[in-house]
MIFI-227920 format. One line per field, with one value per residue (C-alpha): residue number from 1; x, y, z. Coordinates in nm, 4 decimals, m for minus. Layout:
n = NUM, ...
u = X, ...
v = Y, ...
w = Z, ...
This chain:
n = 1, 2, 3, 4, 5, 6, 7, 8, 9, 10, 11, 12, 13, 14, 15, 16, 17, 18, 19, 20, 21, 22, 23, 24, 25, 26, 27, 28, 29, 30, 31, 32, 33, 34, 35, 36, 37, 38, 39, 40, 41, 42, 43, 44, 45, 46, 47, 48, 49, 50, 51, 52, 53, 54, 55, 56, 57, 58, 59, 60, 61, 62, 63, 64, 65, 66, 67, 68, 69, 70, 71, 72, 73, 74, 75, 76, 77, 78, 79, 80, 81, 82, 83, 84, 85, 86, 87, 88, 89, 90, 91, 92, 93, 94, 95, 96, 97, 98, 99, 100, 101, 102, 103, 104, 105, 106, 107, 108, 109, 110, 111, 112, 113, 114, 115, 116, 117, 118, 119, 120, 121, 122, 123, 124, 125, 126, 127, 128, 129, 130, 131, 132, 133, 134, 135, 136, 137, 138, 139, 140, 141, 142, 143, 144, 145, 146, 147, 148, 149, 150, 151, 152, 153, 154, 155, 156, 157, 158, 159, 160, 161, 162, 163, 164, 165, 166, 167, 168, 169, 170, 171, 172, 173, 174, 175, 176, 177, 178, 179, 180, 181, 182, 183, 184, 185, 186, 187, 188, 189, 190, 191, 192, 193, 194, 195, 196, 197, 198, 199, 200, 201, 202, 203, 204, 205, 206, 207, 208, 209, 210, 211, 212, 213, 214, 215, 216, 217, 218, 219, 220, 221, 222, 223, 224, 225, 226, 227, 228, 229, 230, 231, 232, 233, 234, 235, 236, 237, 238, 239, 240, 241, 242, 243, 244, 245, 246, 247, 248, 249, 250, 251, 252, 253, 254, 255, 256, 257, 258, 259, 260, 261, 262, 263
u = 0.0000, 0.1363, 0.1988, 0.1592, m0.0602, m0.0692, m0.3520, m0.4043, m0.1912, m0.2407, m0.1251, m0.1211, 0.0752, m0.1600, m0.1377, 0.1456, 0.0711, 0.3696, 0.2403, m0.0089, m0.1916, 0.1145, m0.0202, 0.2251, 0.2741, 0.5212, 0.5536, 0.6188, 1.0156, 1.0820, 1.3111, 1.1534, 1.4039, 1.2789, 1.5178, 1.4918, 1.6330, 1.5582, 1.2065, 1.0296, 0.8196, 1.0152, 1.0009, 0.6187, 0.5339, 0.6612, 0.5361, 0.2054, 0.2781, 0.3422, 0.0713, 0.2773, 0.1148, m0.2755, m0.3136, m0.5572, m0.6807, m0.6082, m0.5659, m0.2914, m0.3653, m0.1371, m0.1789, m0.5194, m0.6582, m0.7365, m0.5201, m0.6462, m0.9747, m1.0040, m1.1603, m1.4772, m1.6979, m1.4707, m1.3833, m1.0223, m0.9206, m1.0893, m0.9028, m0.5735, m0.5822, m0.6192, m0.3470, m0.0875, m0.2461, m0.1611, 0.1790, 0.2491, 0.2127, 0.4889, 0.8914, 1.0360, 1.4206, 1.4973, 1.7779, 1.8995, 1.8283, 1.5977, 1.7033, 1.6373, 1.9121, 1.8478, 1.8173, 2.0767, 2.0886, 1.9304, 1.6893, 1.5874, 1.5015, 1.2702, 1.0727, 0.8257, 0.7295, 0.7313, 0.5131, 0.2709, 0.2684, 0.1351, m0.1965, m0.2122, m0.3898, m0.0236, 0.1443, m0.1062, m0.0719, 0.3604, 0.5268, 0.8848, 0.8021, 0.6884, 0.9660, 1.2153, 1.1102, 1.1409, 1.4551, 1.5913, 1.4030, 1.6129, 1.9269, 1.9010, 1.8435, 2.1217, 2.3363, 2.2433, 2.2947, 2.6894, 2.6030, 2.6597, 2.9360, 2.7123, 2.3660, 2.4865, 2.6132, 2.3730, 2.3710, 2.6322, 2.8965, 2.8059, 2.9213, 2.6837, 2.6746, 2.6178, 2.3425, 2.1548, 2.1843, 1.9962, 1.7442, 1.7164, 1.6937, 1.4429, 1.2326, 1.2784, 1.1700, 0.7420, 0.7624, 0.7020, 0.5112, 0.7259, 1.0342, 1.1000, 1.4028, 1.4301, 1.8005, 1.9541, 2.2855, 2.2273, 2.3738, 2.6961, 3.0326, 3.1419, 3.3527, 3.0665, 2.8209, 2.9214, 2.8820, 2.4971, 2.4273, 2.5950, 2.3044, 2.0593, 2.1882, 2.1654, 1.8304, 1.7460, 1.9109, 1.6844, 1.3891, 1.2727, 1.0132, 1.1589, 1.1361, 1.4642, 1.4464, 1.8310, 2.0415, 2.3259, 2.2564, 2.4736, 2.3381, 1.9457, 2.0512, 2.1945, 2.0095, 1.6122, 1.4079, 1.2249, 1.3382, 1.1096, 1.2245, 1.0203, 0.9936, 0.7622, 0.5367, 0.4973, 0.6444, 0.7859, 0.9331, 0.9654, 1.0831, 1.3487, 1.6477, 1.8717, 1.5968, 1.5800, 1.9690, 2.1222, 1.8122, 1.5540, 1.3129, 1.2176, 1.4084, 1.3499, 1.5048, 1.8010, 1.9124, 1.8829, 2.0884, 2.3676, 2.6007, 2.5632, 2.6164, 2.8928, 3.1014
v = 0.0000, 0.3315, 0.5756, 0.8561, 0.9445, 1.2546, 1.2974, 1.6206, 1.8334, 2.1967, 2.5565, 2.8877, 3.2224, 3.4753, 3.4204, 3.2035, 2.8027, 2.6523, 2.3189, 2.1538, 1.8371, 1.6983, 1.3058, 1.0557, 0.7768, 0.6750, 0.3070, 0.3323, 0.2439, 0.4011, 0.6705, 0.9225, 1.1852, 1.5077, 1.6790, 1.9416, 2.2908, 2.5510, 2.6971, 2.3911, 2.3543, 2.0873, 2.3156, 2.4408, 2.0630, 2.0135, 2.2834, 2.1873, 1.8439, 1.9686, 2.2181, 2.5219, 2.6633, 2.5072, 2.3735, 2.4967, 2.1347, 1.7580, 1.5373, 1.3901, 1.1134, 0.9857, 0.6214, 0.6056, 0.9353, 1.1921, 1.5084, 1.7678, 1.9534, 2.2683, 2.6052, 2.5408, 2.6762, 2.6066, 2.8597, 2.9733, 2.8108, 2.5005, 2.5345, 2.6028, 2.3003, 2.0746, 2.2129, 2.1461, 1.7169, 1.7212, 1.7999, 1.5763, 1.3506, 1.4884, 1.6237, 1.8903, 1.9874, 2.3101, 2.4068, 2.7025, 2.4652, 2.7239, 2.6316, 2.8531, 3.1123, 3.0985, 2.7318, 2.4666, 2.1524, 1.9917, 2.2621, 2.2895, 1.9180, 1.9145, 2.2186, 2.0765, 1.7644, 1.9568, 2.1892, 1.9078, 1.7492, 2.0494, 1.9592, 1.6288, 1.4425, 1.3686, 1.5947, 1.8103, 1.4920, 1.4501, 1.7392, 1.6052, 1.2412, 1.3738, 1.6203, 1.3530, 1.1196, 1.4000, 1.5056, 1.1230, 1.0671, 1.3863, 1.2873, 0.9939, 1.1373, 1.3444, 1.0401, 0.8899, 1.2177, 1.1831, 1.5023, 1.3428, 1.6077, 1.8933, 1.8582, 2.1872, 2.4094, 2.7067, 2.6675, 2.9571, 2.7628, 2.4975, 2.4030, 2.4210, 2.0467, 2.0057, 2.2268, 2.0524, 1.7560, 1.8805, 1.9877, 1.6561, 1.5235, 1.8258, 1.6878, 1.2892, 1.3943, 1.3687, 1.0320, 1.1793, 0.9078, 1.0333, 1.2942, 1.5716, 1.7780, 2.0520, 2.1306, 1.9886, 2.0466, 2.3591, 2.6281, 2.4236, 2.3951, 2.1268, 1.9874, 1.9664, 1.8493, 1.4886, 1.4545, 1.5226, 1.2902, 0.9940, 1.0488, 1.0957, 0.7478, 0.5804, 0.7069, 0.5101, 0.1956, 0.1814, 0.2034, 0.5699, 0.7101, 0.9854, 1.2708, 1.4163, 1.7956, 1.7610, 1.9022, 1.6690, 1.4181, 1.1122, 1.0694, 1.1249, 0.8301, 0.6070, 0.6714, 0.6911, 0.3961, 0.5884, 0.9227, 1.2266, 1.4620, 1.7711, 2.1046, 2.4226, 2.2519, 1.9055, 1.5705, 1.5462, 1.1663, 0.9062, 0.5610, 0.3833, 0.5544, 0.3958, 0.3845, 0.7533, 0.8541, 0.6130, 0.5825, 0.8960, 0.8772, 1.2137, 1.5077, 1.7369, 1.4901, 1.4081, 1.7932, 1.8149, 1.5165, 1.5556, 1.7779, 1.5350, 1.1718, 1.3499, 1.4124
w = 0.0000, m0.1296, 0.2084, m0.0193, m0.2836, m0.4518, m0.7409, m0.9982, m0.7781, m0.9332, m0.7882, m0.9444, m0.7974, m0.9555, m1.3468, m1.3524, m1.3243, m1.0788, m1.0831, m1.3232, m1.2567, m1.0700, m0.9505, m0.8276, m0.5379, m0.2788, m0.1147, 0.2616, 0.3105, m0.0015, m0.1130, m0.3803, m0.5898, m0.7146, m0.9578, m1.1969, m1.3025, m1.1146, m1.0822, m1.1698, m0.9320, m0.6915, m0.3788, m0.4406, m0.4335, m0.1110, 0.0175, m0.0851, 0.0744, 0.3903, 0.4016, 0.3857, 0.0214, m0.0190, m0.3804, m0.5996, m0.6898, m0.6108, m0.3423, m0.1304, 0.1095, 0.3540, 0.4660, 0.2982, 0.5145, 0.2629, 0.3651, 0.1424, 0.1122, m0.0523, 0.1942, 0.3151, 0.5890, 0.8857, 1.1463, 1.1512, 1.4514, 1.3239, 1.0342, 1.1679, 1.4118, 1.1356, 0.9333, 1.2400, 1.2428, 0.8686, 0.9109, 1.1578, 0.8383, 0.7068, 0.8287, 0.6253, 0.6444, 0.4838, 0.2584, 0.5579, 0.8972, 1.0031, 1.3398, 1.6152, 1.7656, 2.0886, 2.1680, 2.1602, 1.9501, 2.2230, 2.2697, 1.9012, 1.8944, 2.1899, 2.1408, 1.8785, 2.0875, 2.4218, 2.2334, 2.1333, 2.4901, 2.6344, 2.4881, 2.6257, 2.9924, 3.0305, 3.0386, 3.2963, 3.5470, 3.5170, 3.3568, 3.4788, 3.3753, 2.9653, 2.9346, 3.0540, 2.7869, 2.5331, 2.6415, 2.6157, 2.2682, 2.1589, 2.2926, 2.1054, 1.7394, 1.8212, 1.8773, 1.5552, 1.3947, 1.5349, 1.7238, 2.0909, 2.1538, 2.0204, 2.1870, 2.4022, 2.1686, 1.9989, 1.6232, 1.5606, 1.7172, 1.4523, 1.1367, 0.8227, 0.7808, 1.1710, 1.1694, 0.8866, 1.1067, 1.3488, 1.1577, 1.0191, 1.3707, 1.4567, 1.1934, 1.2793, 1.6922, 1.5733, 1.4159, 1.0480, 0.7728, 0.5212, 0.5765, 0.3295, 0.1821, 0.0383, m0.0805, 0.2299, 0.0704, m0.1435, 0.1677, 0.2375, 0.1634, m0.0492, 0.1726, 0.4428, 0.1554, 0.1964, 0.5912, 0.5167, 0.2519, 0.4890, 0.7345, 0.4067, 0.2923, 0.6216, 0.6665, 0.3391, 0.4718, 0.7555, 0.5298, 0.6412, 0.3906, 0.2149, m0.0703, m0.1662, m0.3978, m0.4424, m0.7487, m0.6521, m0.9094, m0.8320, m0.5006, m0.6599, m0.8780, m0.6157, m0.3106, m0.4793, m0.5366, m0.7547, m0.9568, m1.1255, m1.3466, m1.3255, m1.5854, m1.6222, m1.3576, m1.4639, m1.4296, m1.7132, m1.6345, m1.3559, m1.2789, m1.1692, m1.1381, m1.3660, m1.6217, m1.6270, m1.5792, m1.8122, m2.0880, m2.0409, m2.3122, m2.3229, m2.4853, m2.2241, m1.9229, m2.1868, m2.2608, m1.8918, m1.7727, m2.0581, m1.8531, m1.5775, m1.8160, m1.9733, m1.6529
């Protein structure tokens, strides 16, 4: 059963059409590339996915639950609380970190599932006994993040790649279906690119449900189970990775790709 399925995905920014009748699907355990020139459309869709733009038309379901209904009557607050359950569906990791200033590593990690216990019968009858299990469950993305000697430090005394590994932890701490990225090496060094895509990759290896905008195309090709090829808004081609690096059947995906199949 597909964790993901996105059908006739459309959004417009006034008159200009980012995406047009985008539909695809997304096996749980499996890795899904997104790549693509510049202003394509990759970062709209996963913005739309994660409920950050609303789209115009379509549907996305997550695990069977249809996610996606278009404005209706609903108050604001109504609306608004539904939004946040939707995107527990889904963990998004920026191309800047976006982490926060004034919180540690530690502290950047625990403030979205403190903030979500604070709603809960638990937390009102043992405070200590909820934020001690966050604080643990933190610690221990940090750990598999290789950041056990960081978890005190404020992100400006980290490095780039160190920083996008706590975001990726940030966005691992709610238990995400299916975990998102946009650019995650696009604001690093390219010495510190490499250090990022290890975790990436060993996310994959333990079967974490993932879609990957990346313009780093040897690691689309080798880490995705499954590869699209987007342009002016549309998929222009998908499939298996190998199928559409080595023998892309359509012109556009070929001019595209030749820089990269030459090198």
């Amino acid at each position: 059963m597909a964790v993901l399925e996105v059908e006739h995905i459309s959004k417009r920014f006034g008159r200009t059409e980012v995406l047009r009748d985008i539909s695809l699907s997304l096996e749980k355990g499996k890795t899904l590339s997104i790549i693509g020139s510049s202003g394509s459309g990759k970062t709209t869709l996963l913005r739309c996915l994660n409920f950050l733009e609303t789209p115009d038309t379509g549907v996305i379901r997550v695990n069977g639950e249809t996610l996606l209904e278009m404005p209706d009557a609903k108050n604001k607050r109504q609306r608004e609380s539904e939004l946040r359950r939707k995107r527990l569906h889904f963990g998004l990791v920026f191309q800047s970190f976006n982490l926060f200033p004034q919180y540690t590593a530690l502290g950047n990690v625990i403030l979205a599932e403190e903030l979500l216990a604070k709603d809960t019968e638990e937390w009102k009858q043992d405070k200590a006994a909820v934020r001690k299990r966050i604080e643990e469950h933190a610690r221990g993305l940090l750990v598999q993040m290789g950041l056990e000697d960081r978890m005190k430090n404020y992100p400006h005394q980290l490095s780039g790649g160190q920083c996008q590994r706590v975001a990726i932890a940030r966005a691992l701490a709610l238990g995400p279906d299916i975990l998102c990225f946009d650019e995650p090496t696009s604001a690093l060094d390219p010495e510190l690119t490499g250090e990022v895509l290890r975790v990436i990759r060993d996310l994959a290896d333990q079967n974490t449900t993932m879609i990957i905008v990346t313009h780093e195309m040897a690691f689309a090709r080798d880490v995705a189970d499954q590869v699209i090829f987007m342009d002016e808004g549309c998929i222009c081609e998908q499939g298996d990775p190998k199928e559409v690096f080595c023998n892309p059947k359509e012109e556009r995906t070929r001019r595209f790709l030749s820089r990269f199949m030459e090198e």
